[in-house]
C-alpha positions in Angstrom: -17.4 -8.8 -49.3 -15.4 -11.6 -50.6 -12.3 -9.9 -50.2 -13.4 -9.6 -46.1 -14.3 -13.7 -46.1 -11.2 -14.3 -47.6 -9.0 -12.6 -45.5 -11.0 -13.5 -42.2 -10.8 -17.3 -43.2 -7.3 -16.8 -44.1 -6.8 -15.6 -40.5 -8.6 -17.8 -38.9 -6.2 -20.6 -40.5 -3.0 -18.6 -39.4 -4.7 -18.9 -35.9 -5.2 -22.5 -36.2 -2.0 -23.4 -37.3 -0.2 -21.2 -34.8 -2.3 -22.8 -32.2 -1.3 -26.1 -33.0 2.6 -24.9 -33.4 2.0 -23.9 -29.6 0.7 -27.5 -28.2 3.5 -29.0 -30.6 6.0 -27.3 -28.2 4.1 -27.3 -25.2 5.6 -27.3 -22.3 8.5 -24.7 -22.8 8.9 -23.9 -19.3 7.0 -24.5 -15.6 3.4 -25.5 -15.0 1.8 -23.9 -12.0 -1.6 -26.4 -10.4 -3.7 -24.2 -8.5 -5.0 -26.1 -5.1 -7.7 -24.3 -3.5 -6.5 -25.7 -0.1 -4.1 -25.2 2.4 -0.7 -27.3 2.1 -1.1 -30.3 4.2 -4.8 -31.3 3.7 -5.9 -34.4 1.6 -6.6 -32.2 -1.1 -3.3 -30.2 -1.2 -1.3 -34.2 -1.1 -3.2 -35.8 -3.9 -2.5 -32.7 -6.0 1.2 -32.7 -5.2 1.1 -36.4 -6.3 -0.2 -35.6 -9.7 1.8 -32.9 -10.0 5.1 -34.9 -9.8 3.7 -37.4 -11.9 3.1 -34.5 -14.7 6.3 -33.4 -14.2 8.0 -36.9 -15.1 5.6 -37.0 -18.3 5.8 -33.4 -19.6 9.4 -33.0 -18.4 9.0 -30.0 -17.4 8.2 -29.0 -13.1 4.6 -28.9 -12.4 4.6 -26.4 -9.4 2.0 -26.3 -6.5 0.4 -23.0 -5.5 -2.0 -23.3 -2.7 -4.7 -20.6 -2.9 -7.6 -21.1 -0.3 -10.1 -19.5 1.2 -13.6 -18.5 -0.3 -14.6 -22.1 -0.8 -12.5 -22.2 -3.6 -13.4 -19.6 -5.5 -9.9 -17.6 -4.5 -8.0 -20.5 -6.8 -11.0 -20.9 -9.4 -10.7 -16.8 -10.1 -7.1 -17.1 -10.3 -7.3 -19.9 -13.5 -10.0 -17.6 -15.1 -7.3 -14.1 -14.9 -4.6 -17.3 -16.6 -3.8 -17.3 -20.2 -5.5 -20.4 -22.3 -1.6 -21.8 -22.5 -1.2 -24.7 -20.0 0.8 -23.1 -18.0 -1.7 -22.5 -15.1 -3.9 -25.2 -13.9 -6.7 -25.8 -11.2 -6.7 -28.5 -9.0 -10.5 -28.0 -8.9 -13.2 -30.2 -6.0 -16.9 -30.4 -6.3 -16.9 -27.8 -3.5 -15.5 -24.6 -5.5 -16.9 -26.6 -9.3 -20.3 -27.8 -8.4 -21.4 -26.5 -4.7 -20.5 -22.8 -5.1 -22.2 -22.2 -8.5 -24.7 -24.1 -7.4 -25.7 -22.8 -4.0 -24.8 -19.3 -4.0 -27.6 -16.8 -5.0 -25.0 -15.0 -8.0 -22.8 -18.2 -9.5 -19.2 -16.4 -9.2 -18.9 -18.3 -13.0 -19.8 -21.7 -14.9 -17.4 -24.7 -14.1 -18.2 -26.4 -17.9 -18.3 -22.6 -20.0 -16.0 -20.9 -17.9 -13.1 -23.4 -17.6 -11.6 -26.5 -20.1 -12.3 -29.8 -18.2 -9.1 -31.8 -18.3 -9.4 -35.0 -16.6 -11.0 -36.3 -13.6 -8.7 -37.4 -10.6 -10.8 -39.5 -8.4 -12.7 -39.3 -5.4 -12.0 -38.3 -1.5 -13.3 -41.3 0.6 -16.8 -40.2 3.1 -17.5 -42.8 5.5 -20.3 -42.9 8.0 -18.5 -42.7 11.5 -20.1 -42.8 15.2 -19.4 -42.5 18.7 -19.2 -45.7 20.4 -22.4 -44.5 22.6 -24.2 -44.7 19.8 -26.6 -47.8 20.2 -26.4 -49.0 16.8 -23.9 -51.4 15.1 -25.3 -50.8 11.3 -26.4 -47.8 9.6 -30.1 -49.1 9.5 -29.8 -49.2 13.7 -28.8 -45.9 13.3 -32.0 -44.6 11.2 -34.1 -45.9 13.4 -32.5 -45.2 16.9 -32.9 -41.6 14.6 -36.6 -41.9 14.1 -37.4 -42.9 17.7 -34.8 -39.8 18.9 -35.5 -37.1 16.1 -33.2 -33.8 16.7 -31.1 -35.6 19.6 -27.8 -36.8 17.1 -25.7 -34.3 16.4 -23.6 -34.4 13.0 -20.3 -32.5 11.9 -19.4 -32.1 8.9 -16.1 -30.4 7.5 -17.2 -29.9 3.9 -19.9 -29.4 1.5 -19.5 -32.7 0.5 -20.4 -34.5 4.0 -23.2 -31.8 4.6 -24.9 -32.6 1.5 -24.5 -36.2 2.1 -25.9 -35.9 5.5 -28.7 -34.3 4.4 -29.4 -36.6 1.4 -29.3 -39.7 4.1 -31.8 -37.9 6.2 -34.1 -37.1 3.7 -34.1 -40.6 2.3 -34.6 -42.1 5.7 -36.6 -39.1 6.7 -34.6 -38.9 9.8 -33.4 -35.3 12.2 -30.4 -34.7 13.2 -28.6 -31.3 14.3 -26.2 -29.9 12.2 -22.9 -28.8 13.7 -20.1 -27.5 11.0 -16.5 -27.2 11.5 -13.4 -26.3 9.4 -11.4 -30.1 9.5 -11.3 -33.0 10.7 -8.7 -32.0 13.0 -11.2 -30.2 15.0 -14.2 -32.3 14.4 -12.9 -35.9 15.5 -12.0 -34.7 19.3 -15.5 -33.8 19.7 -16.8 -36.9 17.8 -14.5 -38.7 20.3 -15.7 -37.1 23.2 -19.3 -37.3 22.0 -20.1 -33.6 21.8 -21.3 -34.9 18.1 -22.2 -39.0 17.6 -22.3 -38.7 13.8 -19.8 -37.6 11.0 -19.5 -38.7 7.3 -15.8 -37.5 7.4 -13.3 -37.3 4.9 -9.8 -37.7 6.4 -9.8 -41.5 7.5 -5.6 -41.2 8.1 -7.0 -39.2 11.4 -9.4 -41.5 12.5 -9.1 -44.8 11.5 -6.3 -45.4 14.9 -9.6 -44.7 17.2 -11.8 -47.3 15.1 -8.9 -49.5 15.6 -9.2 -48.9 19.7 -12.5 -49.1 19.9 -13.0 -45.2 20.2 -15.0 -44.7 16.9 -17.2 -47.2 15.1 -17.9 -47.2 11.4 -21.1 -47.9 10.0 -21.2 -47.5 6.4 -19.7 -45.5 3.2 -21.0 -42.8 1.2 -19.5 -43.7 -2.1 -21.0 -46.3 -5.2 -19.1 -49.2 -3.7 -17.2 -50.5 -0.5 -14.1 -49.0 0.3 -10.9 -50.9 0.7 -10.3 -48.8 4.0 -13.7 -50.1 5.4 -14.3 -53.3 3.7 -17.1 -54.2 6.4 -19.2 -50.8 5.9 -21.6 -51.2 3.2 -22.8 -48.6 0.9 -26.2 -46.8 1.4 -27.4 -48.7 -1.4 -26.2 -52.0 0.3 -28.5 -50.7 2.7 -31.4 -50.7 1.0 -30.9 -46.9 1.5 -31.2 -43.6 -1.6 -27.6 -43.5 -2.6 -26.1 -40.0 -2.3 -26.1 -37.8 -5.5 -23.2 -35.8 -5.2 -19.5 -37.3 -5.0 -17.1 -35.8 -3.4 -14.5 -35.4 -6.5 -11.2 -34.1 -8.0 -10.3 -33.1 -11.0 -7.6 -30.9 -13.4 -9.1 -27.8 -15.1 -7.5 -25.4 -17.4 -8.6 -21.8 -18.8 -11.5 -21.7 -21.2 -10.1 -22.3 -24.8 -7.6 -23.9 -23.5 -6.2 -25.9 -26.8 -7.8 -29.4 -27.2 -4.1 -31.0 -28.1 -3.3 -29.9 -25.0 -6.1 -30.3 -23.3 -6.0 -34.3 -24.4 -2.4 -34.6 -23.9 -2.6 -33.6 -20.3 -5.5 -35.9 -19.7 -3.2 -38.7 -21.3 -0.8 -37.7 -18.5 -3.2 -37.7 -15.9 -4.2 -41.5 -16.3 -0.5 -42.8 -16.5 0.0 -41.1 -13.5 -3.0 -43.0 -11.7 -2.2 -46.0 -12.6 1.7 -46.1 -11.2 1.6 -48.1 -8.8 3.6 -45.9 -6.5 1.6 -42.9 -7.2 -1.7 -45.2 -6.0 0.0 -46.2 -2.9 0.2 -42.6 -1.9 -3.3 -41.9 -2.9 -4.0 -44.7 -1.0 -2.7 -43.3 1.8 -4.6 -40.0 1.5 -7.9 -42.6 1.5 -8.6 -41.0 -2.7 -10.0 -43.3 -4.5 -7.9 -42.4 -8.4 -10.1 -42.5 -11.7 -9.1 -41.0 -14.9 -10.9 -39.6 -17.2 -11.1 -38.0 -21.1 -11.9 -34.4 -21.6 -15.0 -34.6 -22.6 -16.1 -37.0 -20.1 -15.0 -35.3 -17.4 -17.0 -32.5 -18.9 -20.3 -34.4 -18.8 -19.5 -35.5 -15.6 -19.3 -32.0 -14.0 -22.6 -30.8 -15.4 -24.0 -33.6 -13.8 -22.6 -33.4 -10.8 -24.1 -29.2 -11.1 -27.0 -30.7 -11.4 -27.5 -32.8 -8.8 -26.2 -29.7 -6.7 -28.6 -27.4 -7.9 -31.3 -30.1 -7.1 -30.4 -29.5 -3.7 -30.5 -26.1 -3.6 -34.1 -25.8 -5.2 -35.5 -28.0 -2.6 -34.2 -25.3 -0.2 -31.8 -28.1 1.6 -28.3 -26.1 1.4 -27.6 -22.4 0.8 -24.5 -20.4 0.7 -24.4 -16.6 2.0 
C-alpha cells in the first residue's frame, strides 16, 4: 500500500511539473478564438480586436473561427471536444454561457464546471429605442402611456439579452407589450423605423444612432449600471426610479476545463493590456462595447451569478428555450 502512495504521488508530481514545463513554453504555435457568431456582427469585431491584441502579447497569431448557429452552443461544444492546452479558445456571450444552460429544459453543459473562465471582456451596449410616434419623451412616459395602452406596443428584440431585459422592465413596471423577435438588428430597425414595432432595447447602436441623429428614432434610456457615453442623455433604469435589469449582456474568453492556471492567468494578464490600449478602446468604441477586464477567478464568480439571475427567470416561467 505504501509502495502504491508512493508511486501515485510520485506521478502526480511528474504531472505537475510537466504541466508547468508546458505553460513555461506556451504558446509554441497558433491560437484559435472560437466566436459563436457570424463574421461581421458586433460580437465577431470585438473578438477580432482581442484577438490581435493577444497576438502582439503572446507573439504568436490568435486566429478567428466563427462557429454560429445553435445559440451558441455549436462554438461552446467545439471548446469542450479542445485539448486543455490554450490553443483553442471561446469567445463566449451570456447567451450561449448563461441563457442556454439556463433556459433549456436539458443544460447542453455547465459554463463554470465545464469550461476555465479566463477573463471578462466587457459589455455589448442595450439602449431603450422608440419610434418617434411614440408619445413619450422619457422612459417613465413610456410606462405609463404602457399602462393606459396594455398589449398595444410592440417590442423586437434580436437577442436573449434584450428579450430578457424587456421582460424584466415590464415586470418591474408591470407593463404589456407584444413580443416580436427577429435575427439582427439589420432586420429589426426598418420595421422599428417604419413603426411596425415602437420599442427595441437594441444592441447595434452603429445602425441606428444616424436615425436618432434625423429625428427618425428617439432614445429614451439604457439598460446597463450607468449612462452610456453613446447616450449621455438616457438615464439608466435605476436613474429612473425603475428595477435595474439582472442580466448583462456580456463577453468574455473561456478555455477548456483544466485548462492550466499559469496559463489561464497569463492570458487574463493579456486580456486587460489589451483593453486598456488606447487604440484597441477606440475600436470597441466603435462596436458601442463597453471593455472590462477581469481575473480568473472573478470572472468565474461573475458567470455563476450571472446563471443565476438566468435561471431566476426561467423559474418564474418568463423565458423558455425549445
Amino acid at each position: 500500500m505504501i509502495t502504491q502512495r508512493r508511486w501515485l504521488i510520485a506521478g502526480m508530481a511528474l504531472a505537475l511539473i510537466a504541466g508547468s514545463a508546458s505553460a513555461q513554453q506556451y504558446p509554441a504555435k497558433p491560437v484559435r478564438m472560437i466566436v459563436p457568431f457570424p463574421a461581421g456582427g458586433a460580437a465577431d469585431n470585438v473578438a477580432r480586436v482581442v484577438a490581435r491584441g493577444l497576438s502582439d502579447g503572446l507573439g504568436q497569431q490568435v486566429l478567428v473561427d466563427n462557429r454560429p448557429g445553435g445559440d451558441g452552443v455549436i462554438a461552446a461544444n467545439a471548446l469542450l471536444q479542445s485539448p486543455p492546452d490554450g490553443y483553442t479558445l471561446l469567445m463566449g456571450t451570456a447567451t450561449g454561457m448563461n441563457a442556454v444552460p439556463a433556459l433549456r429544459k436539458t443544460a447542453p453543459y455547465d459554463p463554470v464546471e465545464d469550461f476555465t473562465a479566463i477573463s471578462l471582456l466587457g459589455n455589448f451596449t442595450h439602449l431603450l429605442v422608440v419610434h418617434p410616434d411614440v408619445p413619450a419623451q422619457t422612459l417613465l412616459e413610456l410606462v405609463a402611456y404602457a399602462r393606459a395602452n396594455p398589449g398595444q406596443l410592440n417590442y423586437a428584440t434580436t437577442n436573449f439579452s434584450a428579450h430578457a431585459g424587456t421582460i424584466q422592465l415590464m415586470r418591474a413596471t408591470g407593463i404589456s407589450m407584444v413580443h416580436v423577435p427577429y435575427k439582427g438588428s439589420a432586420q429589426s430597425i426598418p420595421d422599428l423605423m417604419t413603426g411596425r414595432v415602437q420599442v427595441s432595447f437594441d444592441s447595434s447602436p452603429a445602425l441606428y444612432l444616424p436615425h436618432v441623429k434625423a429625428g427618425r428614432l428617439r432614445i429614451l434610456a439604457t439598460m446597463m449600471q450607468h449612462r452610456s457615453p453613446l447616450a449621455p442623455d438616457a438615464p439608466t433604469l435605476a436613474e429612473s426610479g425603475i428595477e435595474p435589469v439582472r442580466t448583462l449582456p456580456w463577453g468574455g474568453l473561456f478555455g477548456p476545463a483544466r485548462l492550466p492556471k499559469p496559463i489561464a492567468e497569463r492570458l487574463s494578464r493579456d486580456v486587460s493590456r489589451t483593453l486598456e490600449q488606447p487604440e484597441a478602446r477606440k475600436r470597441l468604441d466603435d462596436q458601442a462595447f463597453e471593455p472590462e477586464a477581469s481575473a480568473p477567478e472573478q470572472f468565474a464568480a461573475f458567470v455563476r451569478t450571472q446563471l443565476e439571475a438566468w435561471r431566476r427567470i426561467a423559474k418564474e416561467g418568463a423565458m423558455t428555450i425549445d
